[in-house]
C-alpha positions as CSV (number, residue, x, y, z in Angstrom):
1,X,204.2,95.5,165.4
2,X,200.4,96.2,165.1
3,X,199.7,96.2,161.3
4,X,195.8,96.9,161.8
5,X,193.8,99.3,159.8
6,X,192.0,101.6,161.2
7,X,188.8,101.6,158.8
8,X,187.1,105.1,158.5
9,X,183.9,106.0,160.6
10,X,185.9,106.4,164.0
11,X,183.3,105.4,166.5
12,X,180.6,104.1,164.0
13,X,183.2,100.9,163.2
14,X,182.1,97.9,164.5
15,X,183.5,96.3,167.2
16,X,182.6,92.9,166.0
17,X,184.7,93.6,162.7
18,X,188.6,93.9,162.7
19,X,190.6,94.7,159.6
20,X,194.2,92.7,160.6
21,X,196.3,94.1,157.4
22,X,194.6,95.7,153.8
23,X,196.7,94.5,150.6
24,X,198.8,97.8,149.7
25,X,198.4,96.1,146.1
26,X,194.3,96.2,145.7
27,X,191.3,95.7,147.6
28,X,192.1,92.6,149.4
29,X,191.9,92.2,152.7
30,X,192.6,90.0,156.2
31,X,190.0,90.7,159.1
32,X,188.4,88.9,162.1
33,X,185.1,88.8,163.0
34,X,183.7,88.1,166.1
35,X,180.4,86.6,167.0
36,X,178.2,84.6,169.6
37,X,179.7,80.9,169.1
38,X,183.6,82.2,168.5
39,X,185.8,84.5,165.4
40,X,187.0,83.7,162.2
41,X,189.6,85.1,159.6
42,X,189.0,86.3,156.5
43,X,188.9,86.2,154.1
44,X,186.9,83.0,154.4
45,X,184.9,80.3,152.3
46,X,181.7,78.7,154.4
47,X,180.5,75.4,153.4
48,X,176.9,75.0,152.6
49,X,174.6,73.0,155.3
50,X,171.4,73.4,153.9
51,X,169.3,71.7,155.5
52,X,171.4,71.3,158.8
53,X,174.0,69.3,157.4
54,X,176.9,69.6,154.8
55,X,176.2,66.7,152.6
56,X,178.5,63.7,153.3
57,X,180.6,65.4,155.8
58,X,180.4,65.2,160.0
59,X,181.1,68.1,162.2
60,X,184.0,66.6,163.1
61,X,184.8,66.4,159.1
62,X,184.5,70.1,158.8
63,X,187.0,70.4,161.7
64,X,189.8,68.9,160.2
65,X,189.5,70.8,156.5
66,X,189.7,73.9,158.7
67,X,186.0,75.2,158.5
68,X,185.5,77.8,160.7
69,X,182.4,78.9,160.0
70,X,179.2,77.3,158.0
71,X,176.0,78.3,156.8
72,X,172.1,76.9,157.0
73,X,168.6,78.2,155.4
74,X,166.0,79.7,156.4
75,X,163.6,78.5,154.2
76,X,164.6,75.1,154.0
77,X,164.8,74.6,157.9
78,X,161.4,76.7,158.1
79,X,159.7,74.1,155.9
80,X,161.2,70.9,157.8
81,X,161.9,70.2,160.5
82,X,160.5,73.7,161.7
83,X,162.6,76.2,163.3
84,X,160.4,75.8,167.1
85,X,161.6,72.4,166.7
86,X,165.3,73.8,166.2
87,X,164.9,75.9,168.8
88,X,163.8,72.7,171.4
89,X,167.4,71.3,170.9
90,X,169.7,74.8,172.0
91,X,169.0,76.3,168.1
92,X,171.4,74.9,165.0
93,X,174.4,74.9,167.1
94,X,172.7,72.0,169.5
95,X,170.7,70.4,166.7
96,X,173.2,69.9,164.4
97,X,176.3,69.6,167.4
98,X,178.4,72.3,165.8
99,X,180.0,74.7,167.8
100,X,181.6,77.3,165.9
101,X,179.9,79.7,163.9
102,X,176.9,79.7,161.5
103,X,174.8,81.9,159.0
104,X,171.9,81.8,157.9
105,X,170.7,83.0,153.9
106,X,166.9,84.2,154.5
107,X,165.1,82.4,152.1
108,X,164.8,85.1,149.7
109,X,166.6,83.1,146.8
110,X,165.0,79.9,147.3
111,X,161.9,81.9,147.0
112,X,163.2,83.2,143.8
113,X,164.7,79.7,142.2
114,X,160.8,78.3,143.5
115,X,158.8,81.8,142.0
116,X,155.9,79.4,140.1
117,X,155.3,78.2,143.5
118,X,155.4,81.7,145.2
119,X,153.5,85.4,145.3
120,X,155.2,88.1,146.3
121,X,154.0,91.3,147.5
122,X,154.7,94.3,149.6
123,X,154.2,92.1,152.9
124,X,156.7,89.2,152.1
125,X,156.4,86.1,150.1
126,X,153.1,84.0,150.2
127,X,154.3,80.4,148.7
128,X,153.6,76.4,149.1
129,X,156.0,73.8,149.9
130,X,158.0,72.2,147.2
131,X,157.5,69.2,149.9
132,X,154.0,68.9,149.9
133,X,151.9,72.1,148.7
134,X,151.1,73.5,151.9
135,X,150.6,77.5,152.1
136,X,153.4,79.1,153.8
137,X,154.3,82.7,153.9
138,X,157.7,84.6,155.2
139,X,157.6,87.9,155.5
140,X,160.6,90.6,156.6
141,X,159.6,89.9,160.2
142,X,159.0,86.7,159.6
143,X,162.6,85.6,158.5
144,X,164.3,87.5,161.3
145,X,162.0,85.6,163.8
146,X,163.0,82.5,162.0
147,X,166.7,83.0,162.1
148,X,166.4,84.1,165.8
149,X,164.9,80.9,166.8
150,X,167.9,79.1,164.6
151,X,170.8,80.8,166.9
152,X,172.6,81.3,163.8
153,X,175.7,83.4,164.5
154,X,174.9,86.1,161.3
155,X,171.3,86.3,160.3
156,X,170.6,87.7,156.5
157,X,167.7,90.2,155.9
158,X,164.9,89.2,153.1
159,X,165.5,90.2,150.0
160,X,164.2,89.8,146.5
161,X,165.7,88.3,143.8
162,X,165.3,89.4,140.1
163,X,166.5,86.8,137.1
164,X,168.7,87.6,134.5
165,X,168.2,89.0,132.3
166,X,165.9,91.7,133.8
167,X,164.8,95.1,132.4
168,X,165.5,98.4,134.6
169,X,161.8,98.6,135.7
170,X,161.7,94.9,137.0
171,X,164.8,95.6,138.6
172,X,164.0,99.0,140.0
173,X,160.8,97.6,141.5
174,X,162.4,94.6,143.1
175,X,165.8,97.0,144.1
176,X,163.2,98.6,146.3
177,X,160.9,96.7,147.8
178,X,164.3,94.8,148.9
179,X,165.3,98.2,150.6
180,X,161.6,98.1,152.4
181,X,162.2,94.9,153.7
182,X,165.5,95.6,154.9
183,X,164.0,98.2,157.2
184,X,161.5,96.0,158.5
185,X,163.8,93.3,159.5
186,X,166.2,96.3,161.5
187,X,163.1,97.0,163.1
188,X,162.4,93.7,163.9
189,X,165.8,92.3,165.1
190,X,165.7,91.4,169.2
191,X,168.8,91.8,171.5
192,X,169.7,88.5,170.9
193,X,173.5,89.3,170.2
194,X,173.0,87.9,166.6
195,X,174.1,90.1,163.5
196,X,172.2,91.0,160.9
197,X,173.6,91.5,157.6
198,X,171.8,93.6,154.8
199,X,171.7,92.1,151.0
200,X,172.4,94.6,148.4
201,X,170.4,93.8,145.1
202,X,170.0,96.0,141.9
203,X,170.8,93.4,139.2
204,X,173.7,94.3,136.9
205,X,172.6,98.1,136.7
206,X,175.6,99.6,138.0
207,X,173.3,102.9,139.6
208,X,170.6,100.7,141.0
209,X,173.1,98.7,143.3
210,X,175.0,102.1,144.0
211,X,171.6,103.0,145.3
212,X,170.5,100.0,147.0
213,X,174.2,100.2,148.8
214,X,173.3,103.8,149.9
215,X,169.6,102.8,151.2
216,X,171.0,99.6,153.5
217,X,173.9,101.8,154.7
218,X,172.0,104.0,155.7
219,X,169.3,102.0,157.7
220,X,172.9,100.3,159.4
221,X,173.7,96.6,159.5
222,X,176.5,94.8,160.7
223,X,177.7,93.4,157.8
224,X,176.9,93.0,154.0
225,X,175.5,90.7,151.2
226,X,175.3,91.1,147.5
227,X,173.4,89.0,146.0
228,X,171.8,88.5,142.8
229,X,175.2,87.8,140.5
230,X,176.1,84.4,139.4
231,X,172.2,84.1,138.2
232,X,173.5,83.3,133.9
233,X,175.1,86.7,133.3
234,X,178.3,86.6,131.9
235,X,181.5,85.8,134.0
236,X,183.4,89.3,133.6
237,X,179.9,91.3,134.2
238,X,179.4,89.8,137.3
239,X,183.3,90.4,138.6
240,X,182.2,93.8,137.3
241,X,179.0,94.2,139.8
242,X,181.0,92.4,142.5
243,X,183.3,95.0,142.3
244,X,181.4,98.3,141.7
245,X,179.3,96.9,144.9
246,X,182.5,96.1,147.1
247,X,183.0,100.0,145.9
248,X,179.9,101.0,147.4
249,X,180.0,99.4,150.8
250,X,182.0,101.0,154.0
251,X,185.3,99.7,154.5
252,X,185.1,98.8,158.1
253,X,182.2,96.5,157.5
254,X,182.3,92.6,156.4
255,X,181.6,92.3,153.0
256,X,179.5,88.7,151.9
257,X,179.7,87.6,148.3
258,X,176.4,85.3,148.2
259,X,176.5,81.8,146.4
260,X,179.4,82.3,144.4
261,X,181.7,80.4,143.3
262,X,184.3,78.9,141.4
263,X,188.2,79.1,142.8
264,X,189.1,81.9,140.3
265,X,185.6,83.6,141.5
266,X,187.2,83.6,145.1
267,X,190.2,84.5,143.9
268,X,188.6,87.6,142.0
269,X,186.2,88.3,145.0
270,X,189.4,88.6,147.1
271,X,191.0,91.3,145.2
272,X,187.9,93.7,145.1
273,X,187.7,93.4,149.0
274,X,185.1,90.8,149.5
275,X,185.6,89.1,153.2
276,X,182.9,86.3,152.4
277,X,181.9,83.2,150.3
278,X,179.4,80.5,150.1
279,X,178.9,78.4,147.8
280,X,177.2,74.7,146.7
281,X,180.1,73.9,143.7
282,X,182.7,71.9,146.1
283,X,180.2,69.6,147.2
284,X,178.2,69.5,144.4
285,X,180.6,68.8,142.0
286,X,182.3,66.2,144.9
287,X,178.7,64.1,144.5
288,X,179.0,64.4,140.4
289,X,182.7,63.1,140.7
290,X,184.2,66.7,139.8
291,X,187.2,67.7,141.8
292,X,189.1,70.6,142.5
293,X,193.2,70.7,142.5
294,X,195.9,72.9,142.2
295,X,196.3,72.8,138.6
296,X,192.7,72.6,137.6
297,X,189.9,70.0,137.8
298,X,189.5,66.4,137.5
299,X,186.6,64.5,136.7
300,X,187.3,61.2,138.2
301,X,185.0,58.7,136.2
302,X,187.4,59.4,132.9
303,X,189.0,56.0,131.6
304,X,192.6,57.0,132.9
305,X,192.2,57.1,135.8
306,X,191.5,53.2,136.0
307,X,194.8,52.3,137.0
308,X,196.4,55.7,138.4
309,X,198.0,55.1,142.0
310,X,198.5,59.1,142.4
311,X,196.1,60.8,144.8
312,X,194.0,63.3,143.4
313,X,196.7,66.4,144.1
314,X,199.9,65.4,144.7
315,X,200.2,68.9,146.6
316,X,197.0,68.5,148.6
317,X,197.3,67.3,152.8
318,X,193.9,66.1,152.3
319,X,192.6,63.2,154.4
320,X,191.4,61.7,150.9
321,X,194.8,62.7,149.5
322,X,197.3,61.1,152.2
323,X,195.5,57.6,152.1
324,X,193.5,56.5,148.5
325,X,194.5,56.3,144.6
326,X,192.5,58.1,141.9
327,X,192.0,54.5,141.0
328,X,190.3,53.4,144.1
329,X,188.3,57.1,144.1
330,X,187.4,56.2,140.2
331,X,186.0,52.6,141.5
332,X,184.0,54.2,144.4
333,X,182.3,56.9,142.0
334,X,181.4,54.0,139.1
335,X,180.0,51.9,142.0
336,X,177.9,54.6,143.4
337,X,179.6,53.8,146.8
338,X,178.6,55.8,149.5
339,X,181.9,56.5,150.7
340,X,182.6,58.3,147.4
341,X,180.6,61.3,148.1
342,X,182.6,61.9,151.5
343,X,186.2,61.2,150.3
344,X,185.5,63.6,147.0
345,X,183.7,66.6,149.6
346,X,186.3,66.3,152.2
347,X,188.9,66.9,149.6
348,X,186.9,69.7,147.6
349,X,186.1,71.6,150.6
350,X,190.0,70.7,151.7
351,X,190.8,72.3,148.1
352,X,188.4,75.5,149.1
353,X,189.6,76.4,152.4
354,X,193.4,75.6,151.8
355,X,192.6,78.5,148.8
356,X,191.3,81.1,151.8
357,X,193.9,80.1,154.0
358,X,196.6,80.8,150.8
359,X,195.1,83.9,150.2
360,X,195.2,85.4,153.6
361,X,198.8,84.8,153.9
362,X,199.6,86.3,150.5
363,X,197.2,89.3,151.5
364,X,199.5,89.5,154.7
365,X,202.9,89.6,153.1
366,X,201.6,92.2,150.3
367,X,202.3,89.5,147.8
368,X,198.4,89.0,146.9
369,X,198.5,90.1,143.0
370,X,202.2,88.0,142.5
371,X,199.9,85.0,144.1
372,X,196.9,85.7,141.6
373,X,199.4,85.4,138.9
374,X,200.6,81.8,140.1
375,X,197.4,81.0,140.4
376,X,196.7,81.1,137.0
377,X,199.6,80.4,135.2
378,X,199.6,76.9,137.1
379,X,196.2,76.5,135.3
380,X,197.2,77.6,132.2
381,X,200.1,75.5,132.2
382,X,198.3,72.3,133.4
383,X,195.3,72.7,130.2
């Protein structure tokens, strides 16, 4: 039996983008998605690789927690060690030897988390190095050529990043330009076979993201961001944006949540229809000695754990799980041993992807909201 959606837009759908069942329940959704180095399902989590790596894990690491796909920077891999460089060694895929998909964030929010070192203006973003204080600039153009030379799998266009909080003029202003340089980087993509995605922006005014939707619609991408939530608003406003922007976007398109977030973020993300998450949590919080389980989180350096011969979650197939103590992970962390910060990431980003992976068969037996409650109640119950 073929449960596939058929998505409206008949022969405007893309072919790279193909809804496998839609929860009869809410928004959630399975899909695959196709690109240059190989598909994924979705709804997926992609670990963060900076600067060409994910901290403390190999590519053969990522393999065996079920990563299917990962993403890289532009700005960062601009800076050092230069994309012509990157492109020398086959792009990202050869650099880095990984050989399933990647995408790459433009730059446009490390521009934004950088802004005293940065100017921006109509033509891009005219900025020094937080390396060495060199002048740089990346304009629209400038960050599709960059991801081109990369060989990333899904390129993201420039966009500009507002704080929070932000008053409707700053916002306006910044909603647009973002919808300029959308346009530009269309117009500058080559036939390279790489997506482009478009990053809808508007800050939490509900009518300015409705419009920047409408604007990148209608110049046509093959996928898209939002972007600019999780910036210190609070947690329920941004599930509100995420979902008034999921609202806004055409069904038969992938739908990327940028730099968010928690495991009930995902959770929430899944239920308005998002497709797509990053975020730098799971392996930040692995470094700090945080860790992620299926009743909640433990911070490993706590006293108790001295002597504790259980592995972090009992429910967990982790590598990290199947072989070492919370005691031995406690002794690592207080020594500041390196093998700490690969045990605790490999687990984390275990925790993460196990989550998608859970998700997308609850989406596919139309139990997604009976799963959502579980998932919560087996918090509640553990604090």
């Amino acid at each position: 039996m073929d449960n596939t959606k058929s998505p409206p837009g008949g022969p405007n759908r893309p072919h790279h983008f193909r809804i496998t069942h839609q929860s009869a329940e809410c928004g959630a959704r399975c899909a695959t998605l196709s690109t240059l180095h190989g598909s994924f399902v979705t709804p997926v989590f992609m670990p963060v690789g900076t600067q060409a790596t994910v901290k403390a894990m190999t590519p053969e690491n990522l393999e065996e927690i079920g990563a299917e796909i990962i993403l890289g920077n532009t700005y960062h891999l601009f800076i050092r060690p230069g994309h012509e460089l990157i492109r020398r060694f086959g792009g990202l895929h050869g650099f880095m030897n990984w050989n399933r998909p990647i995408l790459t964030d433009s730059g446009g929010f490390q521009i934004f988390s950088l802004r005293e070192l940065a100017a921006v203006n109509e033509e891009g973003a005219a900025f020094r190095s937080h390396l060495d204080g060199s002048k740089l600039f990346l304009g629209p153009e400038d960050a599709v050529a960059v991801q081109e030379a990369l060989g990333s799998d899904i390129m993201m266009a420039l966009d500009t990043c507002i704080p929070y909080p932000a008053d409707l003029r700053q916002a306006e202003e910044a909603t647009a330009l973002t919808s300029r340089w959308a346009a530009r980087c269309r117009r500058a993509r080559s036939n390279t076979g790489q997506l482009l995605f478009g990053i809808v922006q508007g800050g939490m005014h509900r009518e300015l993201r409705r419009r920047s939707a409408e604007e990148l619609r209608e110049i046509g991408f093959d996928g898209y961001g939002i972007g600019g939530l999780s910036v210190g608003e609070p947690k329920e406003l941004m599930y509100e944006m995420t979902r008034a922007s999921a609202e806004d976007l055409p069904e038969s398109h992938p739908r990327y949540l940028m730099g968010v977030g928690t495991p009930e973020d995902l959770v929430e993300g899944v239920r308005y229809g998002i497709d797509m998450f990053d975020c730098v949590m799971p392996t930040r919080n692995a470094r700090n000695g945080m860790l992620f389980t299926s009743r909640g989180r433990v911070v490993i350096k706590n006293a108790r754990f001295k002597s504790d011969d259980r592995p972090i979650d009992e429910e967990c197939g982790c590598y990290t799980c199947r072989g070492f103590s919370r005691a031995y992970l406690r002794h690592l962390f207080m020594t500041r041993e390196i093998l700490s910060y690969q045990l605790n990431t490999i687990h984390n980003l275990f925790y993460y992807c196990s989550l998608m992976k859970k998700m997308r068969q609850a989406i596919r037996n139309d139990r997604f909201l009976e799963f959502r409650r579980d998932f919560y109640a087996r918090r509640e119950r553990h604090n």
